[in-house]
N, C-alpha and C positions, 0 to 999 in steps of 0.2 A: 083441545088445540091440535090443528094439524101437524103433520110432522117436519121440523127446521130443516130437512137435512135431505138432500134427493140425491138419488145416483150421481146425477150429473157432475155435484160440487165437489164431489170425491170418486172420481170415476174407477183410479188403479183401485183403491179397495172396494167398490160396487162388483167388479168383476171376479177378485179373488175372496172376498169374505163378506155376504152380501147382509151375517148375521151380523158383524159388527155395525152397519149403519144402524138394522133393527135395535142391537141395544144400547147405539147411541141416541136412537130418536124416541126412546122408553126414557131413558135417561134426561132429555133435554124435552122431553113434554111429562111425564109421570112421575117420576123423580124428584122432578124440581119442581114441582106443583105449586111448592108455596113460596114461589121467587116473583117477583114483578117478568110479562112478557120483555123487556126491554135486556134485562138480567139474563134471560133464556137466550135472546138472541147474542148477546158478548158472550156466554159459552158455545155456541155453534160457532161464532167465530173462532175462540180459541181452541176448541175440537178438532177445526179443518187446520188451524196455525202448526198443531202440534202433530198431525196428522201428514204433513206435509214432510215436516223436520224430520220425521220418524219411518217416512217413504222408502223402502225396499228393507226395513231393520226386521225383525223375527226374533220372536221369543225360541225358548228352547223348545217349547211345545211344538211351533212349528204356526200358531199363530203372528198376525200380525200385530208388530210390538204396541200400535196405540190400542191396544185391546187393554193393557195392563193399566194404563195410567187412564181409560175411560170407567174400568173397574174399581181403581182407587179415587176416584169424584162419587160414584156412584155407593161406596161406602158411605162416603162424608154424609152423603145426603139423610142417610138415616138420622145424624144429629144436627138435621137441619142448618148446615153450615151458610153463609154467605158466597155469594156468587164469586168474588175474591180469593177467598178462599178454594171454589170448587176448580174457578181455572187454574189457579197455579197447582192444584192437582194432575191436571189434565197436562200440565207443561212443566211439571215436576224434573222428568226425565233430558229436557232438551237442550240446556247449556250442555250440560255433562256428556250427551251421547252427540249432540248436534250442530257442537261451535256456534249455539246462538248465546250470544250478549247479553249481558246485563242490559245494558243501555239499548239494544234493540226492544227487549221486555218490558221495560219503563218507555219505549214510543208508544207501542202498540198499546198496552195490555193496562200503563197506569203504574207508581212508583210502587204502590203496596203490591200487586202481585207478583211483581220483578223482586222486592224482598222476603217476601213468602218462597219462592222459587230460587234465589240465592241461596238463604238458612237451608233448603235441601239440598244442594250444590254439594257434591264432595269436593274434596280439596286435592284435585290431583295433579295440580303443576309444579310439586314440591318434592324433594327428596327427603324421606324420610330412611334411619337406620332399619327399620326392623316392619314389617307388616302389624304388628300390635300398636306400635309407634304411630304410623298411618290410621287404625284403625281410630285409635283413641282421640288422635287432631282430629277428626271426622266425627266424630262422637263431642268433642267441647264445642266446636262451631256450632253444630246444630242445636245444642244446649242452650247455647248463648243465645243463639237466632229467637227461640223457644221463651225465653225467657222477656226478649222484646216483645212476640206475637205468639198467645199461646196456639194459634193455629198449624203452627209449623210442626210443632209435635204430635199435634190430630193426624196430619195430611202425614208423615210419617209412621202413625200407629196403620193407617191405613194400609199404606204402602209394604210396610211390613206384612201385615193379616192377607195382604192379594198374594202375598210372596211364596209366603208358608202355604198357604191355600193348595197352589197350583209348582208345591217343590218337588213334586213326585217324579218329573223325568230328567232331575239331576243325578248329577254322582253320588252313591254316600255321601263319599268324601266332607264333599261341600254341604249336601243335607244337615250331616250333624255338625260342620262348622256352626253354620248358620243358623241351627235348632239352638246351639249351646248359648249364639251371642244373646239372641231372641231371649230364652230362659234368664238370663244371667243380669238383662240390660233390659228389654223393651216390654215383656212379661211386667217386671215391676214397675214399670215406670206406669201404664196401664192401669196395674194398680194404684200406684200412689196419688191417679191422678180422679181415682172413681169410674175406672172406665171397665166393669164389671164383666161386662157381657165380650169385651175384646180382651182384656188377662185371663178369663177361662178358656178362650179358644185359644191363645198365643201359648198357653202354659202344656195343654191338650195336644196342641201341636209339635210344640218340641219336644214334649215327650215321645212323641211318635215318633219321632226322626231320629232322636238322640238314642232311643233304646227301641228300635222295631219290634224286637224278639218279645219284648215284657210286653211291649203294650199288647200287642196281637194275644197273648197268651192274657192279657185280664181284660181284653177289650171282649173273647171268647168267654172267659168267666161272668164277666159281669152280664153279657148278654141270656146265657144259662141262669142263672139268677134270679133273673127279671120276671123270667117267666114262674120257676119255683118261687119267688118272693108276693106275686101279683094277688094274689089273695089276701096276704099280709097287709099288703099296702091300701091295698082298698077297704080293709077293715078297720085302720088307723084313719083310715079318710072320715070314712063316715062317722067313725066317733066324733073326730074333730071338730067336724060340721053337726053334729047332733047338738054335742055338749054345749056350743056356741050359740045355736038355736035357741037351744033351753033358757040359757041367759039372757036371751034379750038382745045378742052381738050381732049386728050385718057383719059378715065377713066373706072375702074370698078364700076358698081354702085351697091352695096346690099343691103336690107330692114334686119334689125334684129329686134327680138321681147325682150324685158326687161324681163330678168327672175326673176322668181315672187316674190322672198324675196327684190328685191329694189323695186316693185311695193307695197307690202305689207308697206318697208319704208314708201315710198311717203306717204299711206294711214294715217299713223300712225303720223307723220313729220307733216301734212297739214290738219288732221281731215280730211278728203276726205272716198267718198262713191267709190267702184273700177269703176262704168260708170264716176265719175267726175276724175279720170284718164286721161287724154287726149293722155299722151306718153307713150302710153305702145311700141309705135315703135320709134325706131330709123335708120339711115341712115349711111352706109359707102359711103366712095368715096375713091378709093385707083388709085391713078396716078404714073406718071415715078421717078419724083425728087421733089426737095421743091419751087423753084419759081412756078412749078404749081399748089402746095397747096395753093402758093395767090391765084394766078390767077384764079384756082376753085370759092374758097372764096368768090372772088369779081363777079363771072358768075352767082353763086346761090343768093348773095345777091341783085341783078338785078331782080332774077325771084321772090323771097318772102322775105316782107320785115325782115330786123333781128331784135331778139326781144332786146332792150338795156339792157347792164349788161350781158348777156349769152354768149359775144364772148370770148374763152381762148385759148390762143397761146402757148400751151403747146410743140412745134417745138424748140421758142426763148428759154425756158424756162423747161424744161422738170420736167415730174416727178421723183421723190425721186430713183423713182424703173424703172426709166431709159425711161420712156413711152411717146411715140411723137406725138402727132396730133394737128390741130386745131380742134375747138368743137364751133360749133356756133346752136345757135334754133331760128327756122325760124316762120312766121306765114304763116300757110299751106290755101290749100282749105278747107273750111266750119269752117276755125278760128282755126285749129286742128293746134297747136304746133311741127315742126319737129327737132328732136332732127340731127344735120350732123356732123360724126369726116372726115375730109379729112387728107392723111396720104400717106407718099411713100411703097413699100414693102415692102422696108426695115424696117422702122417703122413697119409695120401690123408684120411682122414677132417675132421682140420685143415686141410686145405688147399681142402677146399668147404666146410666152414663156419665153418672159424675160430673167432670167439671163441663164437659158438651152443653150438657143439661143448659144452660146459661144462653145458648144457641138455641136449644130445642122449647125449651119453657122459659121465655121472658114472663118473669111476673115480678112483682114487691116483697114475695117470700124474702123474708131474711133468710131461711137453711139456704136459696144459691146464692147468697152474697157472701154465706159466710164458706161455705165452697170456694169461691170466687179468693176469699180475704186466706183462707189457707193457703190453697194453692198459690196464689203471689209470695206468701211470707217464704214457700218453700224454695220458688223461681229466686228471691232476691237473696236465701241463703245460697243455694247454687252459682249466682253470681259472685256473692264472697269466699266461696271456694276457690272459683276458678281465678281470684286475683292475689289468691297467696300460693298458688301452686307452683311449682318450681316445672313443669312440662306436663305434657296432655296424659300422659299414661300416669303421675302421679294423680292429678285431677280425675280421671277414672277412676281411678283405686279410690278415693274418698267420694264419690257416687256410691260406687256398688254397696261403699259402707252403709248410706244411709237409705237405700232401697229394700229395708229390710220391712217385711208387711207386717210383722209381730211388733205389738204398740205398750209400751207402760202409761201410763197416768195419772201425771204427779200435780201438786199441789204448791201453787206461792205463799210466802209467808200472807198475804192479802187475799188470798182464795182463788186467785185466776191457776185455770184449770192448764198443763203442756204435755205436750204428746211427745216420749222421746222413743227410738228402739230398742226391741228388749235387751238387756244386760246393760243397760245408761249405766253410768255412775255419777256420782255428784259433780264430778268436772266437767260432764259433759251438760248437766242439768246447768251449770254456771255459765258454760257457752250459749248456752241454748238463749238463757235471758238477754248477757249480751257481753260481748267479744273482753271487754273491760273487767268486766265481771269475771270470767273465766281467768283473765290473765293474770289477775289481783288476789285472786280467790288464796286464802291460807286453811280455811278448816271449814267444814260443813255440818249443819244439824238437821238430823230428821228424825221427824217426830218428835222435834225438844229436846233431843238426847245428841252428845257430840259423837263425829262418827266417822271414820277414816274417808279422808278423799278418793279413794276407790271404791269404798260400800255401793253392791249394783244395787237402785232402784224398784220398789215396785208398785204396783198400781195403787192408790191412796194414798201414800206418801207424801206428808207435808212437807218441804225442803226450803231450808237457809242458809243461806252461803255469808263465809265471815270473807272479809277481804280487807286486804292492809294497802297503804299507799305504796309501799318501795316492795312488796311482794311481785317475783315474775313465774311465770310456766317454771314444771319442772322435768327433764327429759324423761324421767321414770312415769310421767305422766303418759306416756305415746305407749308402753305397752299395759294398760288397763282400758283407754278409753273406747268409747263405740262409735262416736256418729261422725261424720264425715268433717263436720263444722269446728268440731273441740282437735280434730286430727289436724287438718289442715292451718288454723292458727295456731296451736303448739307449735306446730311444724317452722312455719313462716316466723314466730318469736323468735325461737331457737336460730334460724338462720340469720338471720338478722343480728340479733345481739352476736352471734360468734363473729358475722362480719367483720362489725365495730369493732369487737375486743382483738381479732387478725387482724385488721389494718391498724391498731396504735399497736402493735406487737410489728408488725412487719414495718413503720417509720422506727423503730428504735435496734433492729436488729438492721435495715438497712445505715441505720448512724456508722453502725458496728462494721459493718462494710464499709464504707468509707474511709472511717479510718484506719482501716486496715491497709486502706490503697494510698489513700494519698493522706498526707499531712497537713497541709493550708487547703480545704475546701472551702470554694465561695458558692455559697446557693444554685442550683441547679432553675433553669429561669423556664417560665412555659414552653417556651420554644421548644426547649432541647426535650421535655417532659410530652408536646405533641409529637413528635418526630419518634421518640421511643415506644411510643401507643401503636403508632401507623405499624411500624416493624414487627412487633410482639403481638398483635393482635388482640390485646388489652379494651377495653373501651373506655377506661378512667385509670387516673391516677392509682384510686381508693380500691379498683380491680388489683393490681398489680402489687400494691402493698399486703392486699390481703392474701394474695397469692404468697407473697413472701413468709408473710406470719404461718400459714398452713403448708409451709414446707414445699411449696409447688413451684418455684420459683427460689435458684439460692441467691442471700441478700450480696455475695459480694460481685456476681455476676452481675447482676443488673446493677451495683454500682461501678461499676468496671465499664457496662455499655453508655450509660451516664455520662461519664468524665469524656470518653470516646467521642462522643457527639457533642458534648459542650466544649471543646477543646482543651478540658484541663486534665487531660492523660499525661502523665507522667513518660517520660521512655523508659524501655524495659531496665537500665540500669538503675537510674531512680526510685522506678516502681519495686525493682526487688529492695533496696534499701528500705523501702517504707513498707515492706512487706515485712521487713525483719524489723519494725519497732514495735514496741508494746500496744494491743489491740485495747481500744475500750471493750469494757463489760458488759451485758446488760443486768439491770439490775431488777433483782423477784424481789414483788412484795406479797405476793401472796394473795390477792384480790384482782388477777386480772382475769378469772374466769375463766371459759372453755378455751383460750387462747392458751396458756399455761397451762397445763398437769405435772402435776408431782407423778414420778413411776411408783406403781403400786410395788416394785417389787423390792424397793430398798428404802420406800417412805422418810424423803428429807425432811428435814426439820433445819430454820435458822440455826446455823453454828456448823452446819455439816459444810465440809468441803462437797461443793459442787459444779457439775458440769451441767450443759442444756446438749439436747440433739433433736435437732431438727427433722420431723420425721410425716413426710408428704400425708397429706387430707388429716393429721392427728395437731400441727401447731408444733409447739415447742415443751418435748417431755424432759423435765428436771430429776437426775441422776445424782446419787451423792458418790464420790470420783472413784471408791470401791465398790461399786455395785457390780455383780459381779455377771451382771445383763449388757454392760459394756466392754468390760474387760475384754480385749483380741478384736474391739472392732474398728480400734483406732486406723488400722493402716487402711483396711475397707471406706472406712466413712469420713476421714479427717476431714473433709469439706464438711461435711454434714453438722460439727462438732461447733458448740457455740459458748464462747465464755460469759458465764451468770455471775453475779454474786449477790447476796441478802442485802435487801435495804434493810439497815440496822432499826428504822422507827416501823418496820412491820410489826401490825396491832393484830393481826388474827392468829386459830389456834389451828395447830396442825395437828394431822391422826396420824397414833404412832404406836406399831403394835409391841407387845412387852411379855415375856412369857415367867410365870411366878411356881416356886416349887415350893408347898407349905406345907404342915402335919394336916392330916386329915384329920380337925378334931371340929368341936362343936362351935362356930363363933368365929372360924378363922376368917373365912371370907369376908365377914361382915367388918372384922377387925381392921382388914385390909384397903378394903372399900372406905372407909372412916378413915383409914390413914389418906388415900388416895385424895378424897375429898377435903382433907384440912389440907393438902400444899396444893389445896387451886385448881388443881386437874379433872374435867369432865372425864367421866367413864360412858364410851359409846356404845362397847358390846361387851359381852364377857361370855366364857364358856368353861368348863372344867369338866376331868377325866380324869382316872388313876392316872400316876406317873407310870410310864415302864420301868420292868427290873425294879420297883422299888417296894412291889407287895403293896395291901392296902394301908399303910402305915402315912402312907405320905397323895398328896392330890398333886394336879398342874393344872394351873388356872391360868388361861390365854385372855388375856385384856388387852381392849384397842381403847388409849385414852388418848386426848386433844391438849397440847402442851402447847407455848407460846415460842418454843423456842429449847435449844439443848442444856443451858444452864436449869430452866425450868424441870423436865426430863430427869435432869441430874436430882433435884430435889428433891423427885418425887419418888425416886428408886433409892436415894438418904433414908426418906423418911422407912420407906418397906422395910429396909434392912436390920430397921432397928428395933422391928416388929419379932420377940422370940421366937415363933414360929414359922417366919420365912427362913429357910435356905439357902435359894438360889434366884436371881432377878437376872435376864435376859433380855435386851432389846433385841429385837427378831430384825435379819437385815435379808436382803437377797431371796425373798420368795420362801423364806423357811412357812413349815405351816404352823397352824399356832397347836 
């Protein structure tokens, strides 16, 4: 086909760059080879559209700026993209650099490539606090965009790989900004998506930029090597190929070399010098079907023996991001470790482009459908992330979680096979199934055996999860778990339930307000309740209460602005009367959750005289009126100071620590424990040590037991005392240690 594209129709670049016409008309005749002519011609036209919008701009090279975004179509086209898809490559850049429209994009071009070129659109007509802040909003959009059309994120990976490519005549500075995000962010995502042959350059790349000095110093190594190694490797070759022969195996056989950022790993991983490297090579074998991938298998492990622990059957079992081989390491000549994946073409063909592949190879193969059916499950997890996130740099942070490329491989009670990241644990395997599951979950078994909800996972792993109806998340859950999905619903639980339990916390402490101000309150009517929104910046009711309950808001203030706007403000002589009557109370029972805490440092129990203190983003911490955590802060915090008192039909058990001085002899503890347990009382922890000063004649044994109440308490330090061997019983108050 001749060529779309003549001096004329782009004359200012004809004159200054007359090689970019050339490699846009390689591009729109060579390139696209396997597009319909009609397809050919709507990219000329969007070539010269973009070409226009982008007239007098210049890269840092010093080229003209549509070189960049003719470069990044020109990519795509390797995984045989759609025409759709290659324009809004080509016009990637031009809302953002060129004030062209959305809705200009959707005249011309058609509503799918106007949203192709949106999803890449940064978001820069917004204030953000922080450039991380920025970055990460820029980072969820595109996500989501991705998540609508997996091409968004092709034409992105692209655009990144032109990037890095041609980073050499920036600053550092920015080099290793932009190596780190690359590494950190678009490296795995690459990965995770099977897109092989672009996460070994992306990863290769930032490494080069992130650390110059290393690379250069083992990019010289390994080139030394190559050549001392080339005998080595050729001698592994042709065994390979012999041994395969012999068997009866067609195979391809090729030597590849590890590129140098997992070599740099190993170094780093293993404390290793780069000569104590052994596998800087590795071995394909690419055959017809899969019983020849045994049968290979077992033809190579005949010729060198295999190392144990390093055979993985990633065929039965595949990975996350759809990837098929077996992978075994051999012990070579002169003791040299060889690394061999054996794999069909079909496999090989997945395994450098992964989910592309679906563009590049339309066929009925179920392996890319079921490429296709992962990578959606992982897109649709992504989207349940991003809708319990609390802001976009949170929703990053539960990404990078799950970007991790080390895979376990566990097992349903039913046999269905789940892929989680290494160091899972059963909570996160409960997430994984489903949202419900996770939140419910009370205990887990694997392998049959019951086994802490933290036990990390690993590969074979049978797992079942018990779960109860009224069971929720538990916060000690957020420092064990691993993947982004079990993080972020904890997360989103948690805040949730604490909302609800602040705002009937913050209507009962504004009651308390109230009466504090005035005496005869009538209902506060929506009016006066929109009018106090508008002013405070609130956007509900149920904000503002809960503001109250988390101390962020004081309740007699806003009921002071309340009355003000409803007209039932007292004047200030009134109001000081009524300031001087008796305040209602509010009253603990003991089950309102994160909204309430009891202070750990003088642990009330019903019957203790107590106060509450209001204390910003904590809720309301419950003090017994000697704790010695309040004492001197009255005149500081007298607002802050809230009067509690015990609902008397509270049914739960308090922890209340108790400190016991008994003979060290044989039987005491147990003696003690037997007392403790006949008056009713759980024992939660216990711990014991000589007493001081008192020689080994005598122990002290620190016990945290759950009483219902201080008459209970009472009972249960009765019963100790009348134990011969006890001495001395102590309730511990004020932070003492046990």
């Amino acid at each position: 086909m001749e060529a779309l594209l003549a001096a004329a129709d782009v004359p200012d670049l004809a004159a200054k760059a007359p090689a970019v016409i050339a490699a846009a008309n390689r591009f729109l005749t060579e390139d696209t080879a396997y597009l319909k002519p009609e397809d050919r011609v709507f990219l000329a036209v969007a070539f010269k559209f973009s070409e226009a919008a982008h007239r007098g701009q210049s890269r840092q090279s010093g080229e003209p700026y549509i070189s960049h975004p003719l470069a990044v179509a020109s990519i795509l086209t390797s995984w045989h993209l759609d025409a759709q898809a290659l324009a809004a490559a080509l016009l990637h850049d031009v809302m953002e650099d060129s004030g062209i429209t959305k809705l200009e994009l959707t005249e011309k071009f058609g509503r799918h490539v106007a949203e192709l070129v949106d999803g890449m659109s940064k978001i820069d007509k917004l204030e953000f606090q922080s450039k991380e802040e920025a970055q990460a909003e820029n980072f969820r959009k595109m996500l989501l965009a991705m998540a609508r059309d997996l091409r968004v994120i092709l034409i992105k990976l692209a655009d990144r790989l032109h990037n890095m490519r041609t980073m050499g005549v920036m600053r550092p500075d920015k080099q290793k900004r932009i190596a780190r995000e690359t590494m950190e962010i678009y490296a795995p995502i690459a990965n995770r998506l099977g897109l092989n042959a672009v996460y070994l350059e992306l990863d290769d790349l930032s490494f080069k930029y992130t650390y110059p000095n290393r690379y250069e110093v083992l990019s010289r190594a390994l080139k030394a090597a190559r050549g001392n190694r080339r005998e080595v490797v050729g001698k592994i070759l042709d065994g390979l190929k012999n041994k395969l022969a012999e068997s009866s195996i067609e195979a391809t056989v090729s030597g590849r070399e590890k590129n140098l950022h997992s070599i740099y790993r190993k170094m780093q991983e293993k404390s290793l010098s780069f000569s104590e490297v052994l596998d800087i090579y590795g071995f394909r074998v690419i055959v017809k079907d899969v019983p020849t991938c045994y049968l290979a298998i077992g033809a190579l492990h005949a010729l060198y023996k295999p190392i144990p622990g390093k055979f993985k059957d990633y065929i039965a079992i595949p990975k996350a991001n759809g990837y098929q081989s077996l992978h075994t390491t051999l012990f070579g000549p002169y003791g040299l470790p060889i690394e061999i994946q054996i794999r069909t073409q079909d496999m090989h063909r997945i395994a450098d482009a992964g989910v592309a592949s679906h563009w590049m190879y339309k066929s009925g193969d179920e392996s890319f459908s079921d490429v296709q059916q992962k990578t959606h499950q992982w897109l649709q997890s992504l989207l349940e992330i991003q809708a319990e996130s609390g802001d976009a740099v949170e929703f990053l942070e539960h990404i990078k979680v799950d970007l991790f490329p080390d895979q376990v491989y566990v097992f349903t009670p039913k046999g269905k096979i789940m892929s989680l990241p290494q160091g899972a644990t059963c909570v996160d395997f409960a997430y994984a199934v489903h949202t419900d599951i996770g939140n419910r979950c009370i205990a887990a078994k694997v392998n049959h055996e019951l086994v802490p909800l933290r036990s990390r996972l690993k590969s074979g792993d049978q797992v079942e999860v018990v779960t109860a109806a009224h069971a929720k998340p538990n916060p000690s859950w957020l420092t064990f778990v691993s993947t982004g999905k079990a993080r972020s619903h904890i997360r989103h639980f948690l805040k949730t339930m604490r909302f609800e339990e602040s705002v009937h916390l913050g209507e009962r402490l504004l009651a308390q307000g109230f009466a504090t101000l005035h005496q005869q309150f009538l209902p506060i009517t929506e009016d006066t309740w929109d009018r106090y929104l508008k002013e405070s910046s609130a956007r509900t009711r149920e904000d503002v209460l809960a503001d109250i309950g988390l101390g962020q808001r004081l309740a007699v203030v806003v009921a002071k602005r309340l009355l003000q706007l409803s007209g039932q403000w007292l004047d200030d002589t009134a109001a000081a009367a009524a300031g001087g009557r008796k305040t209602s109370s509010v009253t603990i029972r003991g089950t309102e959750g994160m909204a309430i805490q009891f202070a750990r440092c003088c642990n009330p129990i019903p019957g203790d005289p107590i106060i509450g203190l209001v204390k910003k983003d904590q809720g309301l911490l419950v003090h017994t009126h000697d704790c010695p955590q309040i004492s001197g802060r009255g005149r500081i915090d007298a607002d802050k100071f809230i009067d509690v008192e015990w609902d008397p039909d509270s049914n739960r058990l308090f922890d209340v620590p108790i400190r016991v001085l008994t003979e060290n002899t044989r039987g005491a503890l147990a003696q003690i424990s037997a007392a403790i347990a006949e008056a009713e009382a759980n024992i939660v922890s216990v711990a014991t040590q000589n007493a001081e000063h008192e020689g080994d004649r005598f122990m002290q044994i620190a016990f945290v037991l759950q009483v219902s109440n201080r008459i209970h308490l009472a009972r249960v330090m009765r019963s100790l005392r009348q134990l011969p061997s006890v001495f001395r019983i102590l309730r511990m108050r004020g932070g003492e240690k046990a």
